[in-house]
N, C-alpha and C positions, 0 to 999 in steps of 0.2 A: 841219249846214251847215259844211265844212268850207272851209279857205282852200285858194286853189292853193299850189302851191310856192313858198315864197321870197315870200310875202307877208308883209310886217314893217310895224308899228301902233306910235304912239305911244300909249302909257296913261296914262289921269287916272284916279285915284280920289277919292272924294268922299263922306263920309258923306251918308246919306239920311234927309230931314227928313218922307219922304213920310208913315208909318206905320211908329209906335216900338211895335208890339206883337208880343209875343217872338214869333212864328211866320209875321210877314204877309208876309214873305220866301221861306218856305224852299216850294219847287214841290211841286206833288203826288207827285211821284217824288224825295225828296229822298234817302232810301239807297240807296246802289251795291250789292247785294247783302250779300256780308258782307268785305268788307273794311276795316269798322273805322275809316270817315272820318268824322271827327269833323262832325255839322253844325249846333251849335250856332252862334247866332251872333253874330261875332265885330265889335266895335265898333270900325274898324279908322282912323276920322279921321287919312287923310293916312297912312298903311302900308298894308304889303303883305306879306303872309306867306306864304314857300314854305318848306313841310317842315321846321317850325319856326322857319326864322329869319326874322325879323321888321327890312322895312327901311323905314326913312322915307323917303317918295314926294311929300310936301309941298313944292309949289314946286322940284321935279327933274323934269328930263324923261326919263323912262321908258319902254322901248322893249319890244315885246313880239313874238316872232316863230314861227310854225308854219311848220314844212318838215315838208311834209305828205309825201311822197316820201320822206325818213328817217324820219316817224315823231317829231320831235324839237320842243321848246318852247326856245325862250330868252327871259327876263328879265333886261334891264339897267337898271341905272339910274346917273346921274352923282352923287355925292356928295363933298362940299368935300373930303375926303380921296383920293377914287380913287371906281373904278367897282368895284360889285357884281355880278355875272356867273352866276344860278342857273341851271343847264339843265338836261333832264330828258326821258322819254321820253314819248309818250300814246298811250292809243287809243283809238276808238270807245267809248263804251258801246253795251252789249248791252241796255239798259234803254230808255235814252233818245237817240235819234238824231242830237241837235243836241250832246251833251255830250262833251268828251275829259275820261279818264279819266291824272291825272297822278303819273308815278313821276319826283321830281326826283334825278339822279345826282353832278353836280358845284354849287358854291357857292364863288366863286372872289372874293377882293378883292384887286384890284392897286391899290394904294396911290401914290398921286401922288409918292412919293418911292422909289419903281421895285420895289420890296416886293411880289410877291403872297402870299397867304395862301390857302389853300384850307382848306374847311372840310367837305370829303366825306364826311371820316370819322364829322362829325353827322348827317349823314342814313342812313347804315351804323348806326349803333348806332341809332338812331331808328325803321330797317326792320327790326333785330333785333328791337326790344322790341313791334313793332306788329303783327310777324309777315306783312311785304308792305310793299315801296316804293313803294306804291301811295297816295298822301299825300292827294291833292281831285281836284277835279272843275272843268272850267269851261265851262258851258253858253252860247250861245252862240243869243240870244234873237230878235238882228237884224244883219242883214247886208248891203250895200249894196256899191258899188265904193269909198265913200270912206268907210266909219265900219263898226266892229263890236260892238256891245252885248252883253255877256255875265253874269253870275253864277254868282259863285263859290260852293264846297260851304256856305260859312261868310256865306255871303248879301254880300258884297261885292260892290258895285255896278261892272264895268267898261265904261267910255265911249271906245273906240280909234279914233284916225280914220289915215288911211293915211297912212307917211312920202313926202314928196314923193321922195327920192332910190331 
């Protein structure tokens, strides 16, 4: 279940109190074939991890966006310094029909004091050593006109409801 174009969500995450036992997460189809995504999982209280880097989402508002049309994901978030900015390509799995399948490209922080940093070249050396830029997965459980439920390769709970603008 895919979004139309140009559908953009606010994301909360929130660890889950439901069932702490190591596997009562992860779906019966939890490997993508073989491409090497990790799906152990991941204890993630108030973060969010794209393609290794890992950002504090605790009490930030978070924005999450599929342009289903390119093909493309964006994740933002605000942080007392600047915004965070990871985006990335997806597509279909071939496994599982609800699931995109995500290779993150750029990792960008522009810094409240007019400074951006880009951090691409970590996901570059990250797709060298992994052998595919092909990083998780984010499966996509429930869907409505105003909220999107999904779970991540790493069992991370996401609860997005639609931006008003």
């Amino acid at each position: 279940l895919f979004l139309s174009p140009q559908h953009r969500y606010l994301q909360y995450t929130s660890p889950s109190d439901i069932d702490e036992t190591e596997n009562a997460w992860k779906p019966e189809e939890a490997e993508e074939g073989n491409l090497n995504m990790d799906t152990k999982q991941w204890a993630a209280k108030g973060t969010i991890q794209a393609g290794g880097i890992k950002v504090d989402t605790s009490n930030k508002v978070t924005k999450q966006s599929f342009d289903v049309e390119k093909g493309l994901v964006i994740n933002e978030t605000e942080q007392d310094f600047g915004k965070v900015c990871i985006t990335g390509t997806y597509r279909q799995s071939t496994r599982v029909p609800n699931r995109a399948i995500v290779a993150f490209k750029t990792a960008d922080i522009d810094l409240n004091i007019g400074l951006k940093l880009s951090l691409a070249f970590l996901l570059k050396i990250r797709a060298a050593l992994k052998g595919t830029d092909e990083v998780g997965w984010l499966e996509t459980t429930h869907i409505n006109k105003d909220m999107r439920i999904g779970r991540g390769n790493k069992g991370t709970l996401f609860v997005l409801t639609r931006d008003p603008d």
